[in-house]
N, C-alpha and C positions, 0 to 999 in steps of 0.2 A: 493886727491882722486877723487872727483868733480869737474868738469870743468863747473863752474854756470856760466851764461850769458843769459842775456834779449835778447840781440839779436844776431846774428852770423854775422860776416863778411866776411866770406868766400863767392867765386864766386860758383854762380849755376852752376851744371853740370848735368843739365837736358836732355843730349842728351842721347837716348834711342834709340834702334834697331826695337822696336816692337810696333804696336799702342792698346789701351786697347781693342781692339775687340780681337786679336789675341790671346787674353791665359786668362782673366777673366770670358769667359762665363762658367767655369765650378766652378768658385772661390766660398766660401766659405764665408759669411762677416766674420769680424773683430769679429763685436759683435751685439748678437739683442735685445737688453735692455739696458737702461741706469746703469751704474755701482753708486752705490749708497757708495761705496769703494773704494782705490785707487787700481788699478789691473794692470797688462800685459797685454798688445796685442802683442799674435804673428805674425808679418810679416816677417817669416823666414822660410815661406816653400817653392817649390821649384816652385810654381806659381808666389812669389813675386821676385827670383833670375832671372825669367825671364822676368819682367813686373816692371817697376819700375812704371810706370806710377800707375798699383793696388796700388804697396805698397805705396803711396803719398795717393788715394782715399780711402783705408783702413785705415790709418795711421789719417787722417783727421776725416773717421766716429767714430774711437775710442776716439779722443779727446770732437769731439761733443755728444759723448754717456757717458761721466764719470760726475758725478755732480760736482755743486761747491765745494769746500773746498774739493778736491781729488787732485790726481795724477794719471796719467795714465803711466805708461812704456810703451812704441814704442820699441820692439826687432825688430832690422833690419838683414835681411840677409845680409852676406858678400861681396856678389859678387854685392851687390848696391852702394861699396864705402861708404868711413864714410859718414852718415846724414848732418854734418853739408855741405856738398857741396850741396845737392839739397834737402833735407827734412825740414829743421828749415824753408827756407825762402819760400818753398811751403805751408807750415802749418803758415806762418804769413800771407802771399799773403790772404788767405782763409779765417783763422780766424781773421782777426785784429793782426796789429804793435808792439800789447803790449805783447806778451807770454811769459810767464813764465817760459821758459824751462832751463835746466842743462842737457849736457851728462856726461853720468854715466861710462860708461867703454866699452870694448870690450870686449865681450866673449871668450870665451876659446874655440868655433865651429867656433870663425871667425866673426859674427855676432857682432852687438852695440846697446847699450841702450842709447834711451833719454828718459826722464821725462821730461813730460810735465803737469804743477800743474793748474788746472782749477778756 
């Protein structure tokens, strides 16, 4: 059911259309307090289908804002390609080599989940 792994192998597919100036000035954070719980972030509105580059900086603030001993879920839009080709190895780049993560599944809008346990 879980597809657990420390680190991803897959090649980055960080090529993008848009640079973050172009569609996050009106964006929304992730989250504005540290989650003291393991929670969701949504990066599946129609500002992150068009800016991967947001959903990578969104994607990162939510992980930096969940406490120790949690779990954060990363819902990703669809139209960003599964996670593990450009999100796992942007979110280790960032945070350190060692994370913790497991993708969970795809959604049933198209969209994917990874946890990532802090």
């Amino acid at each position: 059911m879980f597809a657990r792994r420390r680190r991803g192998t897959e090649g980055v597919g960080s090529d993008t259309s848009s640079t973050p100036s172009d569609h996050d000035h009106d964006a929304d954070p992730v989250t504005d307090h540290v989650h003291e719980n393991s929670w969701s972030a949504n990066l599946e509105g129609p500002e992150h289908a068009d800016d991967r580059d947001l959903l990578v900086r969104q994607a990162i603030e939510a992980v930096e804002h969940t406490a120790a001993g949690n779990h954060v879920n990363l819902v990703t839009h669809g139209d960003n390609d599964h996670p593990e080709t450009y999100l796992v190895d942007a979110l280790e780049s960032e945070l350190g080599g060692d994370l913790d993560w497991e993708y969970v599944e795809q959604c049933g809008c198209g969209g994917h989940v990874v946890r990532v346990r802090v």
